[in-house]
C-alpha positions in Angstrom: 24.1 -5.6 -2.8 27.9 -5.3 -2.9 30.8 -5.4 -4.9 33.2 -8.6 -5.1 35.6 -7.7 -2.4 33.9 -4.9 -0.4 33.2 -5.5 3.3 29.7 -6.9 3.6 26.9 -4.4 4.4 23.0 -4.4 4.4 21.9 -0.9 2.4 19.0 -0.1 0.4 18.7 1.4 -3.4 17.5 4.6 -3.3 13.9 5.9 -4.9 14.9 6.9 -7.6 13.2 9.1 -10.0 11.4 7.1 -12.7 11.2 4.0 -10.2 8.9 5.9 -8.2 6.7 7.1 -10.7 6.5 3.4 -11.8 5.2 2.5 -8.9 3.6 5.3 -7.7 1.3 4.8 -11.2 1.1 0.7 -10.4 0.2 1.4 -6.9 -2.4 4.1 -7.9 -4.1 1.9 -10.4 -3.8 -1.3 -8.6 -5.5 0.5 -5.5 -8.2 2.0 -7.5 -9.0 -1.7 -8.8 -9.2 -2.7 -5.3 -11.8 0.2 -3.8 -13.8 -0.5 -7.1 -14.2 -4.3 -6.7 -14.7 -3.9 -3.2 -17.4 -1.2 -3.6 -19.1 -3.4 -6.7 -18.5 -0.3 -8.9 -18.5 -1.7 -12.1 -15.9 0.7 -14.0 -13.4 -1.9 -12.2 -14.6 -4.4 -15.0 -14.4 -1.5 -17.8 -10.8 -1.0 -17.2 -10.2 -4.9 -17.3 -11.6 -5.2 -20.1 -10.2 -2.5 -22.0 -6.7 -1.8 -20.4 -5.4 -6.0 -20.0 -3.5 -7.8 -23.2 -6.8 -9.6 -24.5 -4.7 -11.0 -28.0 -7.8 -11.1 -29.8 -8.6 -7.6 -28.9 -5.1 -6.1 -30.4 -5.0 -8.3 -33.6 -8.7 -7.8 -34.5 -10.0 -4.9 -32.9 -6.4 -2.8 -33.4 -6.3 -1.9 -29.3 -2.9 -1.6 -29.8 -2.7 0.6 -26.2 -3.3 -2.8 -24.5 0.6 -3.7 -25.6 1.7 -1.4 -23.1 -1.3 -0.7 -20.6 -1.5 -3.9 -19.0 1.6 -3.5 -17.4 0.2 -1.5 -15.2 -2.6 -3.5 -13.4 -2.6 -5.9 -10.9 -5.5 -7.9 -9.3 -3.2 -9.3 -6.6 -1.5 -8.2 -3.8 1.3 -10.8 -4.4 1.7 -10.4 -7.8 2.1 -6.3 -7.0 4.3 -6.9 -4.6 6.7 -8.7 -6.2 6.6 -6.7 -9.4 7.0 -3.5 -7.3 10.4 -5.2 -5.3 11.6 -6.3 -8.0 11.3 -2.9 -10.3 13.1 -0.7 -7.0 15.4 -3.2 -6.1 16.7 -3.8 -9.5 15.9 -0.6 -11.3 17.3 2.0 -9.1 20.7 0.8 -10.0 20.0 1.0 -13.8 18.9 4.6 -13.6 21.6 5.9 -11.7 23.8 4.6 -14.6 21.7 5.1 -17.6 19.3 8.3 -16.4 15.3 8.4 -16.3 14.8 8.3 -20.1 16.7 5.2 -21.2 15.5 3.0 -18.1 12.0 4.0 -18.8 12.9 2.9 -22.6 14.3 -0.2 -21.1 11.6 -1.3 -18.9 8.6 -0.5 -21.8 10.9 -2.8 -24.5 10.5 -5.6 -21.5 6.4 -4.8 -21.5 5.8 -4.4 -25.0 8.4 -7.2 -25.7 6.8 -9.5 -23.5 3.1 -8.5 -24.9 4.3 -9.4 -28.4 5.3 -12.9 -27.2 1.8 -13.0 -25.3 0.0 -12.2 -28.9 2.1 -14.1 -30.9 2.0 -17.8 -28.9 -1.7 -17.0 -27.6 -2.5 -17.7 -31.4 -0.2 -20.8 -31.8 -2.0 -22.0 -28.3 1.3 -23.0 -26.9 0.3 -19.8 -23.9 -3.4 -20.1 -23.5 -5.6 -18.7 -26.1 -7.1 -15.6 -28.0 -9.5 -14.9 -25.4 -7.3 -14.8 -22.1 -6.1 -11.9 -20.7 -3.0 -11.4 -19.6 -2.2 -8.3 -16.7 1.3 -7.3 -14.7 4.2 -5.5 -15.0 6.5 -9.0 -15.1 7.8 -8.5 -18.4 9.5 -4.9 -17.6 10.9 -6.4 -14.4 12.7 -9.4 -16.0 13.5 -6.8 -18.5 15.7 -5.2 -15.5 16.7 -8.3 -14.2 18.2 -9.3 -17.3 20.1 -5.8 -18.2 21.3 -5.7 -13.7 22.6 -9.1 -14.7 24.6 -7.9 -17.5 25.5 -4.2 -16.2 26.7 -5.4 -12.5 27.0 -8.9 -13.4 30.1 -9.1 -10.0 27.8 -7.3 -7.9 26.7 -9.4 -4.6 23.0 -9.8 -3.6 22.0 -11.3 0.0 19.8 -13.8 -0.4 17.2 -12.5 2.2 16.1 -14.6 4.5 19.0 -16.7 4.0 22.7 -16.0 5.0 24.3 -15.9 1.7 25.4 -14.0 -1.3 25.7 -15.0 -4.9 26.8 -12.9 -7.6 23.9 -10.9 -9.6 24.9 -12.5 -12.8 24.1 -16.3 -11.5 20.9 -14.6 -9.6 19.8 -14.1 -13.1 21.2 -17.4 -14.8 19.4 -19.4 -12.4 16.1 -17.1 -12.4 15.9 -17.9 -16.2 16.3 -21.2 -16.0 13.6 -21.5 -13.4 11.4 -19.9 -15.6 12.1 -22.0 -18.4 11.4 -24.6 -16.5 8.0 -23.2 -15.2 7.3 -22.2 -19.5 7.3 -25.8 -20.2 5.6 -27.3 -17.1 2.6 -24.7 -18.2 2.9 -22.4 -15.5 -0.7 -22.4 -14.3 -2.1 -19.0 -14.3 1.3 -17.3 -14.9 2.6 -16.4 -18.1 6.2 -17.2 -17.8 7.0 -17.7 -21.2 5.6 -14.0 -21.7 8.5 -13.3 -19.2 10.7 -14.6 -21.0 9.6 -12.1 -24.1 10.4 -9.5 -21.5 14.0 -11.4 -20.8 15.3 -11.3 -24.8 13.4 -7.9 -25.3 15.6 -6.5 -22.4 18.5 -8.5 -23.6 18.4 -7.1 -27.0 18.3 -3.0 -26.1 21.0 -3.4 -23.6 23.5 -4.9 -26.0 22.8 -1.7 -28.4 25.6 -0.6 -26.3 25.5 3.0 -24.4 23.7 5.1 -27.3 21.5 7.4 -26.5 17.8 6.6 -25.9 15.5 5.5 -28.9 13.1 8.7 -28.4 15.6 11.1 -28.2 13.1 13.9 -29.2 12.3 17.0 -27.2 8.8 16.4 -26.8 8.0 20.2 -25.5 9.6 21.7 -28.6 7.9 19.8 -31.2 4.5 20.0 -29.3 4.8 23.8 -29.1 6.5 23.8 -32.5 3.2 22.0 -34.2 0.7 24.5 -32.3 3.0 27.5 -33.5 2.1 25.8 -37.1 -1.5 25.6 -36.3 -1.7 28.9 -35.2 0.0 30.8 -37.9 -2.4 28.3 -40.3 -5.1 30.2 -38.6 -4.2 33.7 -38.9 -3.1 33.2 -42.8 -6.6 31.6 -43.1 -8.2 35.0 -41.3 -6.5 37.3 -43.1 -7.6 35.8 -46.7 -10.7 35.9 -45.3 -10.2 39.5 -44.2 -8.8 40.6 -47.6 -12.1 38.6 -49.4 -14.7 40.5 -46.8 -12.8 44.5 -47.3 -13.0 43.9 -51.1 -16.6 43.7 -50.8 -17.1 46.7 -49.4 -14.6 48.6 -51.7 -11.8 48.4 -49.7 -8.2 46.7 -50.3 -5.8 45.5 -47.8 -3.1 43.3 -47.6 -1.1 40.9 -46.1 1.9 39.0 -46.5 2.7 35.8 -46.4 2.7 35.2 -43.0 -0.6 36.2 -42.3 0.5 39.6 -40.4 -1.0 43.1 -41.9 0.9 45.5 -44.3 0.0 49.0 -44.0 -0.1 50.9 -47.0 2.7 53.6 -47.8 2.3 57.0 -47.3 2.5 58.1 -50.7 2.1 61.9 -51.9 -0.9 62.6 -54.4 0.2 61.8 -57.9 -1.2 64.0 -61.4 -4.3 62.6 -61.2 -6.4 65.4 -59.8 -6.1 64.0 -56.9 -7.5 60.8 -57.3 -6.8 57.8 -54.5 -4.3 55.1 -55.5 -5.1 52.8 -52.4 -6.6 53.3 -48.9 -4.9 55.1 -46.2 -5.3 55.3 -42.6 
């Protein structure tokens, strides 16, 4: 890729944080597919049947996780492949401009949009049916294609293996319009009109304009914040239960309400012969 106007030159985009875990976590799950069909394990049908869009399965069943999981499996080389280009070639760019968290955001909206489109036409039979599953990472890719297109519209891409350039932003006119075309021819086994659910989701959070991410929540803090809770729960809960047990046996202590113990003052005997007015240490 290049500017309009720069000298032409042949570089790669780099590996960039969050495109590696992508594919690093694709890779991973599509080799573990592999070894487990090879091998006639049958956990390799498990996770198809539970981690692939099966519409039926969301809508009836509430496996809501399937919106987002299937993303990440692939039966194919080919179809991994081309996923895994597309996500690095495309994506690394988008992350060095927005950071990790908002192409992560970006590239789930182009899954889940795309799953959403899977559901909703599956049950209107104009993209299979119900019952088929649907697997691959395509609708976050055109998710990316469709915000590169829009971010770096000017920028040049070579046409590998052919001689040429063409702007990014007519790349991704005429890659829509090819899958159009493909959506109303059928598309075989593919689910191009799901990519194109991954196309307007993609469209959609890149022209909310450069606000910050959608989960902008430190996930740490609130996770540690809620098990502070829990704990101090606990220790108000065992010193009620503290108080309850030394009142049996004659004895009264306190604590406040916090849960943390309040030793009694040192107080001098009052005209009472002598007599206790609470337990001391």
């Amino acid at each position: 890729m290049r500017r309009t106007g720069e000298p032409m030159t042949l570089s790669l985009p780099p590996f960039t944080k969050a495109v590696s875990w992508l594919i690093g976590i694709n890779t991973a799950v599509f080799l573990l597919v592999l070894l487990l069909d090879v091998f006639r394990i049958p956990f390799g049908a498990i996770l198809r049947d539970y981690f692939s869009l099966i519409p039926i399965q969301v809508v009836q069943h509430g496996w809501i996780w399937q919106l987002l999981t299937y993303g990440v499996i692939h039966f194919e080389f080919w179809h991994w492949f081309g996923n895994m280009l597309g996500l690095w070639m495309f994506g690394a760019a988008i992350e060095q401009q927005w950071g990790s968290r908002r192409f992560l955001e970006l590239f789930c909206m182009g899954v889940f949009g795309a799953a959403l489109t899977t559901v909703a036409l599956s049950y209107s039979h104009l993209l299979g049916n119900p019952y088929r599953p649907t697997i691959g990472a395509s609708g976050g890719v055109f998710a990316i294609l469709i915000a590169f297109g829009m971010l770096f519209g000017d920028n040049e891409i070579m046409m590998i293996p052919f001689p040429f350039t063409i702007k990014a932003k007519y790349f991704v006119g005429i890659l829509i319009v090819v899958t159009l075309a493909f959506a109303m021819g059928g598309g075989g086994n593919v689910a191009y009109v799901a990519h194109l659910g991954g196309l307007l989701f993609g469209y959609l959070y890149v022209r909310r304009g450069p606000k910050a991410a959608l989960v902008n929540v430190g996930f740490s803090e609130r996770y540690y914040g809620l098990r502070n809770s829990y704990y101090r729960w606990k220790r108000r809960r065992a010193a009620k239960k503290f108080e309850v047990y030394m009142r049996q046996h004659d004895r009264d202590v306190h604590f406040d309400e916090h849960g943390n113990y309040v030793p009694p003052e040192d107080q001098t005997r009052k005209g009472n012969g002598g007599g206790k007015s609470g337990w001391v240490n």
